[in-house]
C-alpha positions in Angstrom: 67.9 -17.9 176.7 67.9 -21.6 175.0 64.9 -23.4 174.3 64.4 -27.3 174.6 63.4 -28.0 170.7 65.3 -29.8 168.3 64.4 -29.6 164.8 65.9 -31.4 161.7 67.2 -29.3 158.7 67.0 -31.0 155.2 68.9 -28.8 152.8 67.1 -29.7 149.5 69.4 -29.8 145.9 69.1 -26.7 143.8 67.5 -27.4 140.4 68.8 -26.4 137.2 66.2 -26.7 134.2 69.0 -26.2 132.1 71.8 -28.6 132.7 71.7 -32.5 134.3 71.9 -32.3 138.2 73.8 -35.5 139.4 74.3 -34.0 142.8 72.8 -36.0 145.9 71.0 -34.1 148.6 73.2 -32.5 151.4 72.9 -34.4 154.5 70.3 -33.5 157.0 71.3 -32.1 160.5 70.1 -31.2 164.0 69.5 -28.0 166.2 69.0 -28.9 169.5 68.1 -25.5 172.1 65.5 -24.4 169.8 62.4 -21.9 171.0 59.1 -22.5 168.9 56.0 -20.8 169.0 53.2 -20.5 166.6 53.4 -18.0 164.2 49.6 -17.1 163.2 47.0 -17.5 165.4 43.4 -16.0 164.3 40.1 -16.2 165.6 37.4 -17.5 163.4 33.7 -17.6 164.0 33.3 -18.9 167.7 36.7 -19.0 169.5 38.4 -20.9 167.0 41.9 -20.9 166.5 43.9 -21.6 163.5 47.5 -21.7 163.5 49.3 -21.5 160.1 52.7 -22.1 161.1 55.8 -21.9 163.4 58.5 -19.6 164.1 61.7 -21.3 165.6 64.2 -19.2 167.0 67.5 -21.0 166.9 71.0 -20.5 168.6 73.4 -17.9 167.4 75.3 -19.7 164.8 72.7 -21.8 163.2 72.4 -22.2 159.6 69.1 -22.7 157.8 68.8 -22.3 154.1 65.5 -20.4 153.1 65.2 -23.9 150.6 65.6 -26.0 153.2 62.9 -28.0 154.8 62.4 -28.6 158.3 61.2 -31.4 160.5 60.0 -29.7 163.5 57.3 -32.8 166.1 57.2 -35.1 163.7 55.7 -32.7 160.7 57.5 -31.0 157.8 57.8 -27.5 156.8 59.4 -24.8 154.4 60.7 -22.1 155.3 58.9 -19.0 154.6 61.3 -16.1 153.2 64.5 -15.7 154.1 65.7 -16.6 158.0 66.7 -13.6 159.7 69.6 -13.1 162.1 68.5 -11.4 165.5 70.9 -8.9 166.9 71.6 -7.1 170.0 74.1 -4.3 170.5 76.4 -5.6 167.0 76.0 -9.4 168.9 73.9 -12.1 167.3 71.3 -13.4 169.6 70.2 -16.3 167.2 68.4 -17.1 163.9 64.7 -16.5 163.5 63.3 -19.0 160.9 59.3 -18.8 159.8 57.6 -22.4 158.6 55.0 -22.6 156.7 53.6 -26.6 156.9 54.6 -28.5 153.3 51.1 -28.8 151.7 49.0 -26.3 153.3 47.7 -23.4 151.4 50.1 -20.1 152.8 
């Protein structure tokens, strides 16, 4: 199954408190075939829904760094924990990644 998403992966610099970091950012890049759904959705008082986040499920292969932020319609996210790879009988079926929207309270 492939989705029709395509998010942007930022890979952000590691920090080092304790030594000077001269290293520039690694360069963003796209995955195209992406499925996205929401990944909280609770009711509150009269019908209201509040979503807190995504989950992307990405092609078999994909890389995302769990410090890597994501551009996923225009808005930016983090990922939340560690992206897991999804497998099937020993085969990998793709990458499950949870985003948490840069800002809000999580």
């Amino acid at each position: 199954m492939r989705g029709s998403e395509t998010i942007t992966v930022k890979p952000q610099v590691k920090v080092d408190r304790l030594r000077d970091s001269t290293a520039a950012a690694p360069a963003s890049y796209t995955i195209a075939g992406c499925i996205v759904w929401p990944r909280s959705a609770q009711e509150e008082g009269k019908g209201w829904v509040q979503i807190d986040g995504q989950n992307v499920f990405c092609p078999p292969g994909s890389v995302v760094p769990a410090t890597a932020r994501v551009v996923l319609r225009g808005e930016e996210y983090e990922v939340d924990g560690t992206p897991g790879d999804y497998q099937m009988h020993g085969r990998s079926k793709g990458l499950l990644v949870v985003l948490v929207r840069v800002g809000s309270a999580a």
